[in-house]
C-alpha positions in Angstrom: -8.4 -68.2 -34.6 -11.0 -69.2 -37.3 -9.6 -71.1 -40.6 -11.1 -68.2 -42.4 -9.1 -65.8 -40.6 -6.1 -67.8 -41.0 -6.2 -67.9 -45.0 -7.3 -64.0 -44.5 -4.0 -63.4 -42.9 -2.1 -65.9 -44.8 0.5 -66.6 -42.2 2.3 -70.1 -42.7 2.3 -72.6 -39.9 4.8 -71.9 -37.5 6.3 -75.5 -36.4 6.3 -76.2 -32.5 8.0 -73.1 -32.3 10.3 -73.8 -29.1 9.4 -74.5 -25.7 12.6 -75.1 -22.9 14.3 -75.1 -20.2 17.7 -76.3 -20.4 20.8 -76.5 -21.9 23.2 -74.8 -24.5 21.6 -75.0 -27.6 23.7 -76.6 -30.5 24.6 -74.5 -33.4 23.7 -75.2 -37.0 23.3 -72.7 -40.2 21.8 -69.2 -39.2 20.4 -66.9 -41.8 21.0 -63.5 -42.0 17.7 -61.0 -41.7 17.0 -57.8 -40.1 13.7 -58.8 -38.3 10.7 -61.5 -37.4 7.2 -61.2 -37.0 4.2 -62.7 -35.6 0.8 -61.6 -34.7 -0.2 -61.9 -31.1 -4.0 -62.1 -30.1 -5.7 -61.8 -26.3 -7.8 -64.3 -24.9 -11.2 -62.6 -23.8 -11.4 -65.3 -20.9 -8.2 -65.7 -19.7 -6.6 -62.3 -20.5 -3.3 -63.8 -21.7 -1.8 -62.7 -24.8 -0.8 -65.5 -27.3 1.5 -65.8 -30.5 0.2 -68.6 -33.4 3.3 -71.1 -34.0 2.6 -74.5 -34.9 -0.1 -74.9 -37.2 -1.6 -72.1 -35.8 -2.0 -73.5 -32.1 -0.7 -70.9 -29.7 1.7 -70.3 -27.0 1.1 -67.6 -24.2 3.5 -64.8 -24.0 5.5 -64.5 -20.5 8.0 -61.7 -20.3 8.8 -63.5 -16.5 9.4 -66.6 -18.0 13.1 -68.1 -18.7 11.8 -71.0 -20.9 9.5 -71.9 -23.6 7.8 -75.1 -23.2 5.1 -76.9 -25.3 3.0 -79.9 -25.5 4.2 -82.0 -28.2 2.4 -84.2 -30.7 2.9 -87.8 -30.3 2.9 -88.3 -33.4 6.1 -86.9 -34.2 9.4 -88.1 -33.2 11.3 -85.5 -31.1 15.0 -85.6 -31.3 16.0 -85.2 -27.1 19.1 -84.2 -25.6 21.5 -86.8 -23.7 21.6 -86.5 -20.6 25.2 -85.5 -19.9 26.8 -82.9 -17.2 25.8 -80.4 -19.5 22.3 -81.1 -19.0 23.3 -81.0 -15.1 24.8 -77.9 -15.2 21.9 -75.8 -17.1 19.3 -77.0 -14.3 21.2 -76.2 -11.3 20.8 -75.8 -8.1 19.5 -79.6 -8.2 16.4 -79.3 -10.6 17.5 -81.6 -13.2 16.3 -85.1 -12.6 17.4 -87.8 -14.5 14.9 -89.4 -17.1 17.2 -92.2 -18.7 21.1 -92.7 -19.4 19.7 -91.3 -23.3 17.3 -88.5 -21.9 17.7 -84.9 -20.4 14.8 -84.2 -17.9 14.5 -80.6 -16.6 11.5 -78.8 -15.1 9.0 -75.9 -16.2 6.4 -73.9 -14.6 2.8 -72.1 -15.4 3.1 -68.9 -14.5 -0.7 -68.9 -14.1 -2.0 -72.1 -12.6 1.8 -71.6 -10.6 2.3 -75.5 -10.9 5.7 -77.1 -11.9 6.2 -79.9 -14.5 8.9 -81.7 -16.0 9.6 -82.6 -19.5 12.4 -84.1 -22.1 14.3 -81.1 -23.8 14.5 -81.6 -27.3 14.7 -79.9 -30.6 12.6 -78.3 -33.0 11.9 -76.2 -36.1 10.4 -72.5 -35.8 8.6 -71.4 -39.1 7.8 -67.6 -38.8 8.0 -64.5 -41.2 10.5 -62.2 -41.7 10.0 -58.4 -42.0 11.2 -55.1 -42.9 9.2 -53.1 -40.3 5.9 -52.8 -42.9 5.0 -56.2 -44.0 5.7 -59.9 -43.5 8.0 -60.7 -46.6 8.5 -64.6 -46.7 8.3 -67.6 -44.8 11.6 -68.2 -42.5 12.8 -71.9 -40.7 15.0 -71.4 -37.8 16.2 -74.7 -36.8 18.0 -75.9 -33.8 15.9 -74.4 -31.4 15.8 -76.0 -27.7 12.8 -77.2 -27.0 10.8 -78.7 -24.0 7.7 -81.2 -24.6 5.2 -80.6 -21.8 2.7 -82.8 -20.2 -0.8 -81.9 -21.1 -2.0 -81.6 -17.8 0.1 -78.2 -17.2 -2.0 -76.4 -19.5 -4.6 -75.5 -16.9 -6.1 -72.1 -16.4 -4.4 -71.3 -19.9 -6.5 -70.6 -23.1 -8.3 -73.3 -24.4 -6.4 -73.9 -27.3 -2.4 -72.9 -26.2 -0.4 -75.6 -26.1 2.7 -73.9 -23.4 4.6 -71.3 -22.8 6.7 -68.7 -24.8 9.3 -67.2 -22.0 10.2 -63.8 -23.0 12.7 -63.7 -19.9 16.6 -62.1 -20.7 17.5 -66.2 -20.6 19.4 -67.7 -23.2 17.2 -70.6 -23.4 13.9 -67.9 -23.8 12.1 -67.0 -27.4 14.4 -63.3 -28.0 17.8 -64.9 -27.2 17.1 -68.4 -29.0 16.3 -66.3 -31.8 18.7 -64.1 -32.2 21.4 -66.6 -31.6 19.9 -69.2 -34.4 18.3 -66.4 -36.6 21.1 -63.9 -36.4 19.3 -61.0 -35.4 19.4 -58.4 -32.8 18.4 -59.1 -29.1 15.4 -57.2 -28.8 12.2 -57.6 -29.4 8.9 -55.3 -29.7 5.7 -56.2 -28.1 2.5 -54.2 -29.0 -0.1 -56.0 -26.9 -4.0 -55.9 -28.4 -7.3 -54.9 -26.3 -8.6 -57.1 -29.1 -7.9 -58.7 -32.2 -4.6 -59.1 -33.5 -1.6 -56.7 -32.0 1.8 -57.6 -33.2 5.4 -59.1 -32.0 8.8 -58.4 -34.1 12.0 -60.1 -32.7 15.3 -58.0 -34.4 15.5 -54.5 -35.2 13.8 -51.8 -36.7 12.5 -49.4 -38.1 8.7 -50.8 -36.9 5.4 -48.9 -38.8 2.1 -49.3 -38.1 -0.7 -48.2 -40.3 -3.3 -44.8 -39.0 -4.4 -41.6 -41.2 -0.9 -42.2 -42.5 1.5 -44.8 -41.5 4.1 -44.0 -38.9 7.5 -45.0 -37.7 6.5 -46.0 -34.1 10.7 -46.4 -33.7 11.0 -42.7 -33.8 8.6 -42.2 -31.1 9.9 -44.4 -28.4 11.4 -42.8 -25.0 13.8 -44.9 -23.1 13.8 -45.9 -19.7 16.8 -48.4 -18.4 15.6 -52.0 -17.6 17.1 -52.7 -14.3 19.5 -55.8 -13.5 18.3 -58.3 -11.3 21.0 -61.0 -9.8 17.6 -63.4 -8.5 15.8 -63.0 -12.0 15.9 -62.6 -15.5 12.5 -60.7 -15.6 12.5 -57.6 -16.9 12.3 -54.3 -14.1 12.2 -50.5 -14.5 12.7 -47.8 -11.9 9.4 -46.2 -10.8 10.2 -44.0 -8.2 6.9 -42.2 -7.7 3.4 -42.3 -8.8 1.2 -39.4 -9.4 -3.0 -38.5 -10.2 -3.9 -35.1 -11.6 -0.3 -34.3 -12.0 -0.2 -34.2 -8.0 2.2 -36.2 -6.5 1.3 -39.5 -3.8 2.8 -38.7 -0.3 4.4 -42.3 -0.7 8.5 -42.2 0.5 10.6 -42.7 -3.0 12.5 -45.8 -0.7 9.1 -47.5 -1.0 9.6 -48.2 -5.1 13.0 -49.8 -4.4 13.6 -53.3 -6.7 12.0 -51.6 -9.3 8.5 -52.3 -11.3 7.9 -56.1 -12.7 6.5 -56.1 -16.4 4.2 -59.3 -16.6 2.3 -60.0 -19.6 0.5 -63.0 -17.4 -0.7 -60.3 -14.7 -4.0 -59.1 -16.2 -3.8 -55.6 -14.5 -1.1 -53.8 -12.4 -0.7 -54.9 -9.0 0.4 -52.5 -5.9 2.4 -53.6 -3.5 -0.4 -52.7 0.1 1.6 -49.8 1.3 1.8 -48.2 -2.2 -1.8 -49.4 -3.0 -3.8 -48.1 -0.3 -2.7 -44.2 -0.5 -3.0 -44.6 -4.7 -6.5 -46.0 -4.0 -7.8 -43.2 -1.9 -5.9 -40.5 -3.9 -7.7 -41.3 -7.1 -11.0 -42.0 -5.0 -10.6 -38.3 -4.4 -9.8 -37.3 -7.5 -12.7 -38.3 -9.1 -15.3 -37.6 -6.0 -17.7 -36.5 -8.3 -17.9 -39.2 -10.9 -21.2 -41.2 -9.4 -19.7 -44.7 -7.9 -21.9 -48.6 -8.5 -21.1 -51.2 -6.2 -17.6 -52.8 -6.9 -17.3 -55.9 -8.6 -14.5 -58.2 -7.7 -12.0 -58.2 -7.8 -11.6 -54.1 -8.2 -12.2 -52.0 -5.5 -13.4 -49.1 -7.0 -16.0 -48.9 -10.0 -17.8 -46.0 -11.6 -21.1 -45.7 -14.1 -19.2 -45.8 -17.2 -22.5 -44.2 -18.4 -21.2 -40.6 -16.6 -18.1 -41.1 -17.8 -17.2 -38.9 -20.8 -14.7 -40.2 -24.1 -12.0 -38.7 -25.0 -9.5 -39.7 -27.8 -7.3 -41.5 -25.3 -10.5 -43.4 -23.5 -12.6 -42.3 -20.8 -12.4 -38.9 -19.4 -10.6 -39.6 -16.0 -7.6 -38.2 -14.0 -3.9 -39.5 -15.5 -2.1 -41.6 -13.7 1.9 -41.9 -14.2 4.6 -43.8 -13.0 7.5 -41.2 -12.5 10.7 -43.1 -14.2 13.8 -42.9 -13.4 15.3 -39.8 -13.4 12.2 -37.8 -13.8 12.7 -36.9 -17.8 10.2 -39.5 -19.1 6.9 -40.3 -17.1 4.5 -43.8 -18.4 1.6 -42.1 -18.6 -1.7 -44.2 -17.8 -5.0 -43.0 -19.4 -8.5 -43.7 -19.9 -8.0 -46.4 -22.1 -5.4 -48.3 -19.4 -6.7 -46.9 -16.6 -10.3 -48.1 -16.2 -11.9 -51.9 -17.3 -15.6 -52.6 -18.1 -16.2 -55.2 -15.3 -19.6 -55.3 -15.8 -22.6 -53.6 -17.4 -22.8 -50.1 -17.0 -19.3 -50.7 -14.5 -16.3 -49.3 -15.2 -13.5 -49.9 -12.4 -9.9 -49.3 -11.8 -7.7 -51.8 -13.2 -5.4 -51.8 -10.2 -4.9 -54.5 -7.6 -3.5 -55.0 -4.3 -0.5 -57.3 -3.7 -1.1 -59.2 -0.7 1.4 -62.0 -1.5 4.6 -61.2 -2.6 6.0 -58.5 -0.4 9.4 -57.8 -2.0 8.0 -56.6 -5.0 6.6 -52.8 -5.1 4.1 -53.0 -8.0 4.0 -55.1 -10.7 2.5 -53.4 -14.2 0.3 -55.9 -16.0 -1.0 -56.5 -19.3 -4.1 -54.3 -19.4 -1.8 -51.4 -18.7 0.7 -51.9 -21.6 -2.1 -52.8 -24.2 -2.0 -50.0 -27.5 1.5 -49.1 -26.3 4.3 -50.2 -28.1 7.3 -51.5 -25.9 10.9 -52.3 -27.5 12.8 -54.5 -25.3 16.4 -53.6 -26.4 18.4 -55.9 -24.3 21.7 -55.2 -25.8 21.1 -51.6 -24.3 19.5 -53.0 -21.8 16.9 -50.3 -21.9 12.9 -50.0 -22.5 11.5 -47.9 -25.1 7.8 -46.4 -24.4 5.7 -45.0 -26.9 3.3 -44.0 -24.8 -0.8 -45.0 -25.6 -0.9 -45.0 -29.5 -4.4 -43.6 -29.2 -2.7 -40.1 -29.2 -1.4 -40.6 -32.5 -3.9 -42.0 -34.1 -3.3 -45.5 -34.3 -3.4 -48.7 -32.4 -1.7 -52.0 -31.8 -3.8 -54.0 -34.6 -2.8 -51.6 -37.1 0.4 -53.7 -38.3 0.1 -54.4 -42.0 0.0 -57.8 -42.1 -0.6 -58.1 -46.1 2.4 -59.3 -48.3 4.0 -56.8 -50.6 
């Protein structure tokens, strides 16, 4: 971000907003708000979604991730936490290794490069804005929050200037929980992830508007899903138990979808699990038989000439594709605008991938398929709510009003 856009948006520095891994956090003063905000902005090169937090330096967004780690400045002196049988007990089974008799030494990961690192948990100060669903009001310090300082050398493969990680994970030691514990807000948290520019993140509850023709209360439109428990993770799953194109079902078994759908904002695009993939890839071939085809470009295995593919208010004029949800109330509807990427001039391919690596998983929806639709992650209820693309009403994910009242 550009110092003229930052004095455009007038957002104050957010202080090495937390990073971790570890530990109960200690408890201080809280203050009592309804809501935070932040604006969240996509990398064109790396995909990956980012918030602004200390002095404007980023931190990627990972809804897999338990932690929050970040790189932190030498030149200021980081409080850590002793190590102590505490600090034993949060790394278990056997991850926490012992830095000094003063120090507490846990490990992190990149979800993108998939390299581990270790780190001294410390504490830190998170400036950010509060909100009443239309505007950022006033500049808010949440203190206390556990942190983890990063090496440097684990920011590979993520944006040039990010400087770690913000786990979104159901943790207590992730951005959500650490926020609502220290903040005094709800747990959940609202994501609405930007093709470009500048979408928006609001930790606490609603109402949540976004500006169109008119302004509308995007809380009013959500449908729920639940968000499945998982005993191995803290990631966040919802039940897919069928896809279909066209409105025609895929002859794939419903026992194939078992262990639910992954939500990764680090997975550019939606990944398929093989035998889910191969009959999706074929049925949507057919389905759109007649739009003329240009060699693929990797890694997508199907591509059209975008310049025979008609627009339509929700993106390009292709078949639907939805996830049926559970209990077959509430599809996620996947249009134009989600369903196809311009890979290359005059190529406009499928955003969907094949999983050839991690078997247990039956598809995995990525980021390019959740981008202009607002998701609330309620994890009180533990439940999802969908708007569905915002294209259909009119308005999009960089329509938060980020002026001051």
């Amino acid at each position: 971000m550009s110092s003229q856009d930052q004095g455009r948006f007038n957002f104050p520095p957010t202080v090495s907003l937390i990073t971790c891994l570890l530990f109960c956090f200690q408890f201080g003063t809280t203050i009592s708000y309804n809501a935070l905000v932040s604006p969240i902005y996509k990398d064109s090169n790396t995909s990956l979604y980012t918030i602004p937090i200390n002095n404007y330096k980023p931190l990627v967004l990972d809804l897999t991730n338990t932690f929050i780690w970040t790189t932190c400045s030498n030149s200021t002196k980081h409080h850590t936490i002793p190590s102590s049988s505490s600090c034993e007990a949060a790394n278990k089974p056997g991850n926490c290794t012992i830095g000094s008799k003063d120090d507490c030494t846990t490990e992190l990961f990149n979800p993108v490069s998939r390299k581990c690192g270790s780190g001294l948990v410390t504490f830190t100060t998170l400036t950010t804005n509060s909100t009443d669903g239309h505007n950022p009001l006033y500049a808010v310090n949440v203190t206390n929050i556990t942190a983890l300082c990063a090496p440097k050398k684990l920011l590979e493969l993520l944006p040039k200037d990010s400087i770690g990680i913000a786990g979104l994970a159901s943790s207590n030691l992730s951005l959500p929980l650490q926020l609502s514990s220290r903040a005094n807000i709800e747990k959940q948290f609202a994501l609405c992830l930007p093709a470009s520019g500048r979408g928006v993140a609001i930790f606490g509850t609603g109402p949540y508007y976004l500006m169109g023709m008119v302004e509308r209360n995007v809380s009013s439109m959500l449908k729920y899903t639940p968000l499945i428990k998982n005993h191995l993770s803290s990631s966040y799953y919802i039940n897919v138990t069928g896809i279909t194109i066209n409105m025609q079902s895929l002859q794939i078994p419903e026992t194939a979808f078992l262990g639910g759908a992954l939500l990764s904002s680090v997975s550019p695009y939606t990944i398929l699990r093989e035998d889910i993939y191969h009959p999706f890839l074929s049925a949507y071939s057919t389905a759109t038989q007649y739009i003329p085809r240009v060699t693929p470009v990797k890694p997508f295995d199907l591509c059209y000439d975008s310049r025979n593919l008609s627009s339509t208010r929700m993106g390009y004029g292709v078949p639907g594709i939805s996830f049926t949800l559970q209990g077959g109330i509430y599809n996620w509807t996947i249009f134009g605008a989600n369903a196809l990427v311009m890979a290359a001039t005059n190529a406009a391919c499928l955003a969907f991938l094949p999983n050839q690596t991690v078997q247990n998983v039956p598809m995995v929806i990525g980021g390019f398929q959740m981008e202009n639709n607002f998701l609330l992650f309620d994890l009180e209820k533990a439940r999802l709510g969908m708007s569905g693309l915002l294209y259909g009403v009119m308005t999009t994910c960089n329509n938060f009003n980020y002026t001051y009242p």
